[in-house]
SEDREN-639751 format. One record per residue (C-alpha): residue number from 1; residue in one letter; x, y, z. Coordinates in Angstrom, 1 decimal, m for minus. Layout:
N
     k   r        u        v        w
   NUM   A        X        Y        Z
...
// end
This chain:
316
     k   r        u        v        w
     1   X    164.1     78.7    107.3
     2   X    162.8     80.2    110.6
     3   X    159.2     79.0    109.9
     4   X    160.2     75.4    108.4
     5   X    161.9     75.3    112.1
     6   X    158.6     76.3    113.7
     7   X    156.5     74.0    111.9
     8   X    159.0     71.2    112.8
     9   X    158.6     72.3    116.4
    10   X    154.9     72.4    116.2
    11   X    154.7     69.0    114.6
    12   X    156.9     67.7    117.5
    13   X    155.0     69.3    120.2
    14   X    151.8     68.0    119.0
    15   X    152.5     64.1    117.4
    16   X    155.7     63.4    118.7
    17   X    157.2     63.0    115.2
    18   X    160.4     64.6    113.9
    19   X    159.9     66.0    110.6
    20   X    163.6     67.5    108.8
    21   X    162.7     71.1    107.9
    22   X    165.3     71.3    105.3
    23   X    164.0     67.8    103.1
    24   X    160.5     67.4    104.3
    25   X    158.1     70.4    105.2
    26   X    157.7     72.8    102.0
    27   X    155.7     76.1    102.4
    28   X    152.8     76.6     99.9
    29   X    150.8     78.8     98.6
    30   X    147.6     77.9    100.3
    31   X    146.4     73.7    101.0
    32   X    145.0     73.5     97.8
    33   X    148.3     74.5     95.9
    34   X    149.7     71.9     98.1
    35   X    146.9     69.4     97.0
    36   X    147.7     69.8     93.2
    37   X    151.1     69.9     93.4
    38   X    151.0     66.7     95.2
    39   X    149.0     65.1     92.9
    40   X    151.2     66.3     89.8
    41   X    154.0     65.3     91.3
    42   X    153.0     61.2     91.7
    43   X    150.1     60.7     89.3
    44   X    150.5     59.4     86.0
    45   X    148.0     59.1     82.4
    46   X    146.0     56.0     83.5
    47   X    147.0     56.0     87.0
    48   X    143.8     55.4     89.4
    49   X    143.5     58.0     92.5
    50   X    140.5     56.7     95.1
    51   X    138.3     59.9     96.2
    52   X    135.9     59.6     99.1
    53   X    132.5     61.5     97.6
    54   X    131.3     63.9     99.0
    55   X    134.5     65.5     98.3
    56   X    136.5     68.9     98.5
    57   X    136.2     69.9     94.7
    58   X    139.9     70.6     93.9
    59   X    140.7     66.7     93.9
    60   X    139.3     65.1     90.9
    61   X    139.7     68.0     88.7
    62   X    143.5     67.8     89.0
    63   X    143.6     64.2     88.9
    64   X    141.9     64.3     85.6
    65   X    144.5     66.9     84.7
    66   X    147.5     65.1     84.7
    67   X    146.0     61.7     83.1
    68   X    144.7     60.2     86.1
    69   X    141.1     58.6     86.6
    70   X    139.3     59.2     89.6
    71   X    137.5     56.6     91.5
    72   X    134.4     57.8     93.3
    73   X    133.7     55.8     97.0
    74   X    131.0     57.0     98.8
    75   X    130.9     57.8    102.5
    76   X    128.5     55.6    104.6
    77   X    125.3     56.9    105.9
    78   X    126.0     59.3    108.4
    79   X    128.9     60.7    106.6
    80   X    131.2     57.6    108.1
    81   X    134.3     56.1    106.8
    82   X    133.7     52.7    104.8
    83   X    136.9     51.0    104.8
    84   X    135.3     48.0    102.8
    85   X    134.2     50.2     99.7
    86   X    137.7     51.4     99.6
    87   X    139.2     47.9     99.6
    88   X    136.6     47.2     96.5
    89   X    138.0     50.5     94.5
    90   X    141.7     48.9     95.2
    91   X    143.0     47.9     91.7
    92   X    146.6     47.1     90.1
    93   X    146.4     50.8     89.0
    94   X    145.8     52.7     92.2
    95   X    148.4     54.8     92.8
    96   X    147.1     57.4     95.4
    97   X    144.1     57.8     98.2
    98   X    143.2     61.4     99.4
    99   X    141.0     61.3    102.6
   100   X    140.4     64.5    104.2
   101   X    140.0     64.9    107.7
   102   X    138.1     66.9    109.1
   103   X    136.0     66.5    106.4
   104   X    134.7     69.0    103.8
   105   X    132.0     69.4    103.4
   106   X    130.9     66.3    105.8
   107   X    132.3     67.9    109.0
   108   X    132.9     64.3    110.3
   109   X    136.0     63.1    111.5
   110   X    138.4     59.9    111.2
   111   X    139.4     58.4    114.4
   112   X    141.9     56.3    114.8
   113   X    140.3     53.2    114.2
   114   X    139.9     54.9    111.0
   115   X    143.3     55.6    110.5
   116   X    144.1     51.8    111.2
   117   X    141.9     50.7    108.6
   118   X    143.5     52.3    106.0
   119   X    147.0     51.6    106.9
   120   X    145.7     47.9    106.6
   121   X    144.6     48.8    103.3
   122   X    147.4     50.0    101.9
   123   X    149.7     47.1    103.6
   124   X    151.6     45.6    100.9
   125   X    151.4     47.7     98.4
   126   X    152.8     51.4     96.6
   127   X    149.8     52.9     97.0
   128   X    150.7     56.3     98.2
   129   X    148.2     59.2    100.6
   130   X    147.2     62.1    100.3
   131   X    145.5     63.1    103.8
   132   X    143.8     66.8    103.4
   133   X    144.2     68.4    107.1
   134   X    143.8     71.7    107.2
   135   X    141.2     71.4    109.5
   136   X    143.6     70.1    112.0
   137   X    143.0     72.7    114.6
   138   X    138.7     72.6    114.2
   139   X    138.6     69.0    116.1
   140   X    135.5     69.1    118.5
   141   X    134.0     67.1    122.0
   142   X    137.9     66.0    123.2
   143   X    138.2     64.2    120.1
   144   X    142.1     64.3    119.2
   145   X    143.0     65.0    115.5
   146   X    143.8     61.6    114.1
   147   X    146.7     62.7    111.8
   148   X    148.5     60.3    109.5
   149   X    151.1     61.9    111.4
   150   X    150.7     59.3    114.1
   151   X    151.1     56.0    112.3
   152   X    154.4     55.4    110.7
   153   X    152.8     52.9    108.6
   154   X    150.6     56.0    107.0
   155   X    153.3     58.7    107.1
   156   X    156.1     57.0    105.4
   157   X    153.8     57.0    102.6
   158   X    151.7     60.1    102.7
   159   X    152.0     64.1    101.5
   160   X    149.8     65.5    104.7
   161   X    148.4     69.1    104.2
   162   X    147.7     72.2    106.3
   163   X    146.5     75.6    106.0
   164   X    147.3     78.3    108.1
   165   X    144.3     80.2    106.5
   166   X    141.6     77.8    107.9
   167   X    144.0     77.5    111.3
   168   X    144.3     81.5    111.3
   169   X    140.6     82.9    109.9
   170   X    142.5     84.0    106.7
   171   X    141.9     81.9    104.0
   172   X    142.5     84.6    101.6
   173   X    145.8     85.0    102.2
   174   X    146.7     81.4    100.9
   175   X    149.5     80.3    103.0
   176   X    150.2     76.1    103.5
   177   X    152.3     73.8    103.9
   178   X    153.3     70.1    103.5
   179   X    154.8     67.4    105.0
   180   X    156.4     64.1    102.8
   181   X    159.4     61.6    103.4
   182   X    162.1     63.1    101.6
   183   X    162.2     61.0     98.6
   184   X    158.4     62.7     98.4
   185   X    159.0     65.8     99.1
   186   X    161.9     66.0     96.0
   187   X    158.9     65.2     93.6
   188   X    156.9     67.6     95.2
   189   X    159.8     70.1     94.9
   190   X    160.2     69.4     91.1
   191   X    157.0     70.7     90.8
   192   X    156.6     73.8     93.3
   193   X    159.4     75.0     91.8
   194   X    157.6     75.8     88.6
   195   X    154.0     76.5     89.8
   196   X    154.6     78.8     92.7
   197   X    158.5     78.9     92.7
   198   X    158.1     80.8     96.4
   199   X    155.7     82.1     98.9
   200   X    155.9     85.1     99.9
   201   X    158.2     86.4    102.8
   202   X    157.4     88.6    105.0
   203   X    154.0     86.4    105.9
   204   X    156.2     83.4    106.7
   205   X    158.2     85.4    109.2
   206   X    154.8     86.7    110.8
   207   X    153.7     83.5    110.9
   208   X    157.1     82.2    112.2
   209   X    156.5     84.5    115.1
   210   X    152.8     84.0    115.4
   211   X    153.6     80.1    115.7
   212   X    156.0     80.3    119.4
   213   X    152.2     80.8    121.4
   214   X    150.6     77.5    120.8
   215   X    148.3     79.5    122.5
   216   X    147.6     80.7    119.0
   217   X    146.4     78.0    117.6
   218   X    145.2     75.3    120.4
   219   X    142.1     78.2    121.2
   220   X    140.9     77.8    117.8
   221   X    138.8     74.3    118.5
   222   X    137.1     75.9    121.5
   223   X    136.1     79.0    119.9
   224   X    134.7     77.2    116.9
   225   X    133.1     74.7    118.9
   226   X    131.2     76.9    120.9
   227   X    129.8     78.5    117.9
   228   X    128.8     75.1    116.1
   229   X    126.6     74.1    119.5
   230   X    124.9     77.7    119.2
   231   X    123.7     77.0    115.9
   232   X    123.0     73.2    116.8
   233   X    120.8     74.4    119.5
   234   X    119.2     76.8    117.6
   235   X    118.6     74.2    114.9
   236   X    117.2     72.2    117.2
   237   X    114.1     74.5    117.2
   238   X    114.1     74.0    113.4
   239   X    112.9     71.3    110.9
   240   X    116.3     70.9    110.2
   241   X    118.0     67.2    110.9
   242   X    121.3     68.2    111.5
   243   X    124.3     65.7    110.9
   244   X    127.3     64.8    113.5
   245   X    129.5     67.8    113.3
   246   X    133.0     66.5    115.2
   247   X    135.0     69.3    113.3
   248   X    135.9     71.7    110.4
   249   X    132.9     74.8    110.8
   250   X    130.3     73.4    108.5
   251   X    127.1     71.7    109.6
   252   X    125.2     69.3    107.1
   253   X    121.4     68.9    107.6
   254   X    119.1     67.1    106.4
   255   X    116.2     69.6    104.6
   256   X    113.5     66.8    103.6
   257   X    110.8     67.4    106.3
   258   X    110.7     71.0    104.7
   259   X    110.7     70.4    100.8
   260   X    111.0     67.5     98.8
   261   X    113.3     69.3     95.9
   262   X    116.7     69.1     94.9
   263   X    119.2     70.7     97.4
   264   X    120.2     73.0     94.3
   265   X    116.4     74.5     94.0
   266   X    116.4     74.2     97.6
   267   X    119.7     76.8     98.4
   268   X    118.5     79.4     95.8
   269   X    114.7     79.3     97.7
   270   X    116.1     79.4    101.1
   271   X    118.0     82.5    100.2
   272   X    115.7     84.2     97.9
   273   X    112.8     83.7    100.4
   274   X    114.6     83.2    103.6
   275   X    117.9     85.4    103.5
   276   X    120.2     82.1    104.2
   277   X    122.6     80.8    102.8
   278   X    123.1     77.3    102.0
   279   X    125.7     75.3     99.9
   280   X    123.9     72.0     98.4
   281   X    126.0     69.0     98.7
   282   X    125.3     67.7     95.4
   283   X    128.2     69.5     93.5
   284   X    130.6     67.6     96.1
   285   X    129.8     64.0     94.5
   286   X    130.3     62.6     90.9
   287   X    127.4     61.2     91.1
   288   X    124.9     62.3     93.8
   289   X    122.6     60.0     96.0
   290   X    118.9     59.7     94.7
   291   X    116.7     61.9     96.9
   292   X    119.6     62.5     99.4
   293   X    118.1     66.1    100.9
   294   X    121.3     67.8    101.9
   295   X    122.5     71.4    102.6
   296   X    126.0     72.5    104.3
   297   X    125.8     75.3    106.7
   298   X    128.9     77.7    107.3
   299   X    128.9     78.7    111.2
   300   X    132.0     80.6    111.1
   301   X    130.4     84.0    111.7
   302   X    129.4     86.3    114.4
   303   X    127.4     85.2    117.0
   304   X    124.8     87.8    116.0
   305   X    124.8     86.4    112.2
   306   X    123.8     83.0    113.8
   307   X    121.2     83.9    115.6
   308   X    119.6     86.1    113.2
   309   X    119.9     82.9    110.7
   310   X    118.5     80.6    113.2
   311   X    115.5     83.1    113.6
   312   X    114.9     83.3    110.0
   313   X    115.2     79.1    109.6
   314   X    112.8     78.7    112.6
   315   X    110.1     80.8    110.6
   316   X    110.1     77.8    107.7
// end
């Protein structure tokens, strides 16, 4: 109880929104625990669930689990939203959207206008949300996190997720949680129950504690944000063409004025002849874009591992 009443502080403090911590915040073990049990508890055989590519890789997988059919929708050039090619993937059978902001692997962001879109989307109809967040606290350049949190029209409808792991720098600890309208969260309940059951103790009262100093979390942003514009200015001095980062700590780049190969053969030479390591973007689509050259950096390290990375990329 004390850290369902902290979360509902924090998510007063920050969007001005009263969340009941007894009916509609559950601890999880972790986001994506949160992201299956979502999806089990509201998708059905045959029911269609909309998936921006490129695309965390927990989504679809879980989807197809429980009968559902994943629909594939590109993001723009530039990693952008396309509220359009969502409204084309709309069907009589779409029961669920999952966005993710910031985005993984992208490192884009949705703004509000974004946000706006899709509640125009979804005007009118049972289509429900899924809006992956646990990047909430990696928002970069005075860019406010655009939560579905803020628009009634969004959260009435939406299981929004969070992860103290990426928040915290301890994603191996695998501790969530999730906010739903309480006839959501009782779904989502039937489900936890049986999957996780609980989470652990003694790490929700630390984190209980930990959560009084917003302090705690409101210096995350600046610390990761001075360590993405060291590695953007050192691949500035590379062949490199890196993409917008506005948040999460990944940086996509473009690769093509180096080699013209598949980001796969690409990764696997960069680190057997170059020491870095890369994470092609290819495995984060159903179906990839022809001769799209992308890689996704991870720049949460030590300042030290940057630079020596930078060093080694500027000798390619």
């Amino acid at each position: 109880p004390a850290l369902l009443q902290a979360l509902a502080d924090k998510v007063e403090r920050l969007y001005q929104v009263k969340y009941d911590p007894a009916t509609e915040i559950t601890v999880t073990a972790g986001g994506t625990q949160a992201i299956f049990t979502a999806i089990a508890a509201v998708v059905h055989a045959g029911d269609e669930v909309i998936i921006v590519d490129p695309a965390y890789d927990c989504y679809a997988p879980a989807v197809q689990l429980f009968g559902g059919v994943p629909v594939h929708v590109r993001l723009a050039g530039d990693m952008r939203f396309d509220a359009e090619a969502i409204r084309k993937a709309i069907t009589p059978r779409t029961r669920l959207l999952v966005i993710n902001t910031p985005h993984n692997p992208a490192g884009t962001i949705l703004r509000e206008a974004d946000m706006l879109a899709i509640a125009d989307l979804l005007e009118g109809t049972d289509i429900l949300l899924l809006s992956d967040e646990v990047y909430e606290h990696i928002v970069f350049d005075g860019e406010p996190h655009a939560s579905a949190i803020r628009y009634e029209a969004l959260r009435s409808r939406a299981f929004v997720v969070f992860s103290f792991g990426k928040v915290f720098h301890a994603t191996g600890w695998k501790m969530g949680y999730v906010l739903a309208p309480e006839a959501l969260m009782a779904e989502f309940r039937k489900v936890h129950q049986f999957n996780v059951f609980s989470v652990n103790t003694p790490m929700q009262h630390a984190l209980a504690g930990y959560l009084q100093e917003p302090a705690h979390y409101e210096a995350v942003s600046p610390m990761y944000e001075a360590k993405r514009d060291r590695f953007q200015a050192g691949l500035a001095r590379t062949r490199f063409r890196p993409i917008a980062c506005e948040g999460s700590y990944f940086q996509v780049a473009d690769y093509g004025a180096i080699r013209n190969v598949p980001d796969r053969e690409f990764c696997e030479w960069l680190a057997r002849e170059h020491g870095v390591a890369a994470i092609p973007l290819s495995p984060f689509y159903q179906d990839p874009p022809e001769g799209q050259r992308l890689v996704r950096f991870c720049f949460a390290k030590e300042d030290a591992t940057l630079d020596a990375a930078i060093e080694r990329l500027c000798a390619i």
